[in-house]
Structures are given as C-alpha cells and as structure tokens.
C-alpha positions, -999 to 999 in steps of 0.1 A, spaced: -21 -484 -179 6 -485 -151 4 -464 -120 20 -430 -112 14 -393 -124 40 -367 -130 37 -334 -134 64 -320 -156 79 -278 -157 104 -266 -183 115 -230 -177 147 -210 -193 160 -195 -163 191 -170 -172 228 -187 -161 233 -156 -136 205 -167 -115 208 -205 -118 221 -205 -80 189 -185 -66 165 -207 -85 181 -240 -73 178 -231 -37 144 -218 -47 137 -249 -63 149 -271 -36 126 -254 -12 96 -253 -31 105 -293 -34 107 -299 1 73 -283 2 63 -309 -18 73 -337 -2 63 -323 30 24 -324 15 29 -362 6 51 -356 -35 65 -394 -37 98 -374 -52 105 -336 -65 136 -334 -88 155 -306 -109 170 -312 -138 197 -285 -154 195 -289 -196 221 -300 -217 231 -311 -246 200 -298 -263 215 -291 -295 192 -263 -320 161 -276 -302 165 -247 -277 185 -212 -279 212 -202 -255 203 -167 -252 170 -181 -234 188 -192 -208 193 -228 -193 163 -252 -198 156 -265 -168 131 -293 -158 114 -302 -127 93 -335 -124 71 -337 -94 60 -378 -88 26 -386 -71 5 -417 -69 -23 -409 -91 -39 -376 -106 -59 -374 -77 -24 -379 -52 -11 -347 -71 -41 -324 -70 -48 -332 -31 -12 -322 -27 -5 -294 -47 -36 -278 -41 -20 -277 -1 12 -269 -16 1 -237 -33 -19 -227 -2 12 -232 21 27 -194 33 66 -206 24 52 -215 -11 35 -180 -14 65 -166 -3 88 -178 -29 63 -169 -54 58 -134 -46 97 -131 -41 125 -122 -68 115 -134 -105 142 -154 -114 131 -160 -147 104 -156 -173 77 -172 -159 58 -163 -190 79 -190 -210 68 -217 -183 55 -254 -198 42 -275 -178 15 -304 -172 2 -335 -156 16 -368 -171 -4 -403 -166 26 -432 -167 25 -447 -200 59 -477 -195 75 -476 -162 101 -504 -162 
C-alpha cells in the first residue's frame, strides 16, 4: 500500500449559488490547511455526460489530502470544532446537503 489518505465530497450545488459556495469552500479549505490538510481542492463537474442530471445542479468535488487516516481524523476533528467552520455551517444552505457523498480514501497507485 502507498501512503496518503483522501477524503473525497461530491455535492450538486444549484449554478445560481456556485459563487457563494466557492468562497465558502475556499474558506472551509483554508481551515484545513491551517489544522495541518497537506492540500484542500474544488473541483467544478463537467463533462459528465447521463451519469448525472443537470437539473441537480453542478457536481462538484472536493478532495481533502492528509498523511494517513489518523493525519485526517486528528485534523478534521479540530477543523469541525473550529468557530469559523461552525460558522459557515450554520450559515446560508447553499445546497442540498442531504445529497452529500463523501468518504475517506486509503491511496491505492500514486505515481
């Protein structure tokens, strides 16, 4: 097994609040670099073909990089605790949070 841990988010968020959740996103991001994330990225979908409806919203996808399993849970466990984070969280809902997938990822090939 090679090192590294992810955790990976997909969420539709609707295009007329894309703007909002990107500067949302990029603060809860900073956040977690702050607590010791090697990296926090966004990605905005496309080219996603049938796999995923428009009227949804854009698929978006956010990938968190730690060192190990126990990297990520030492740090997100001070990320969720931090004030800004519970700010944001308790703020506008900007999408569905309902229709949130997510999970921790182990590095299988890393090249």
């Amino acid at each position: 097994m090679t090192d590294g841990y992810v955790d990976i988010y997909l969420l539709p968020v609707p295009e007329d609040n894309m703007e909002a959740y990107r500067e949302q996103a990029s603060a809860f991001g900073a956040v977690v670099k702050e607590y010791g994330g090697l990296r926090y990225r966004e990605f905005r979908g496309d080219d996603l073909g049938e796999a995923f409806g428009a009227e949804e919203g854009v698929l978006t996808a956010a990938i968190a990089e730690f060192e190990s399993r126990e990297h990520r849970d030492v740090v997100m466990e001070k990320v969720m605790d931090d004030p800004r984070v519970k700010e944001l969280l308790a703020g506008e809902e900007l999408a569905d949070m309902s229709r949130m997938r997510f999970g921790g990822f182990e590095a299988l090939v890393d090249h």
